[in-house]
C-alpha positions as CSV (number, residue, x, y, z in Angstrom):
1,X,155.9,83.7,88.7
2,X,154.7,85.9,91.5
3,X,152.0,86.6,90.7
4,X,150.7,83.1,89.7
5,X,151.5,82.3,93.7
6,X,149.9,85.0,95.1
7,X,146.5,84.3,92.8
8,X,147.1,80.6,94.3
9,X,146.9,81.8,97.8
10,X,144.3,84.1,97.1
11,X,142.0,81.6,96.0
12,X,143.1,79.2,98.9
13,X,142.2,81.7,101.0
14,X,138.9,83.2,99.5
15,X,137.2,79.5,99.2
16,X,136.9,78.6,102.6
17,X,136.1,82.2,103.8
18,X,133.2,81.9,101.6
19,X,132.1,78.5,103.3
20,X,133.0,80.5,106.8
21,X,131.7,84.3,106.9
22,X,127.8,83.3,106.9
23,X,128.4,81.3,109.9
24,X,129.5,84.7,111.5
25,X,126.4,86.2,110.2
26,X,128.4,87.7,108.0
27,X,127.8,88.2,104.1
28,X,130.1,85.8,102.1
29,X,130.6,88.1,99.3
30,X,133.0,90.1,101.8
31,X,135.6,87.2,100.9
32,X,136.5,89.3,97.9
33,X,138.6,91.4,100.5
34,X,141.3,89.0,100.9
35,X,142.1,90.3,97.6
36,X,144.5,92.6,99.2
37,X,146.4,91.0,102.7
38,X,144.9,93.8,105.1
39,X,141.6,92.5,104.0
40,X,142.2,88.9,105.4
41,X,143.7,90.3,108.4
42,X,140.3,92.6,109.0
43,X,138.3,89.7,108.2
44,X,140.3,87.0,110.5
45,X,140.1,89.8,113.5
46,X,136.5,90.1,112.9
47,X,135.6,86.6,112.8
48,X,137.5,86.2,115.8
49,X,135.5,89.1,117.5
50,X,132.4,87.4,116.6
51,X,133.3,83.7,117.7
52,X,134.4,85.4,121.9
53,X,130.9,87.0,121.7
54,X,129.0,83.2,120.8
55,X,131.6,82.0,123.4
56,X,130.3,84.2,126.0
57,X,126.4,83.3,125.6
């Protein structure tokens, strides 16, 4: 049963990074790394990295 809810989340999570990452400029294939939970984490960081620097033009 786990594992059926963390492939759930997975998914929920990996859809909309695929609809978000290009508008980061960044590839949307790197979704697959919220595979693993660091990966999201990296990913979230990033993006937010990437949204103070469009903030600050």
């Amino acid at each position: 049963m786990e594992g059926l809810i963390w492939i759930v989340l997975t998914v929920a999570t990996i859809i909309p990074m695929v609809k978000l990452l290009p508008h980061f400029g960044l590839n949307k294939y790197w979704a697959i790394a919220c595979l693993i939970p660091i990966g999201t984490v990296i990913l979230l960081w990033i993006m937010a990295m990437k949204l103070q620097e469009m903030e600050r033009r």
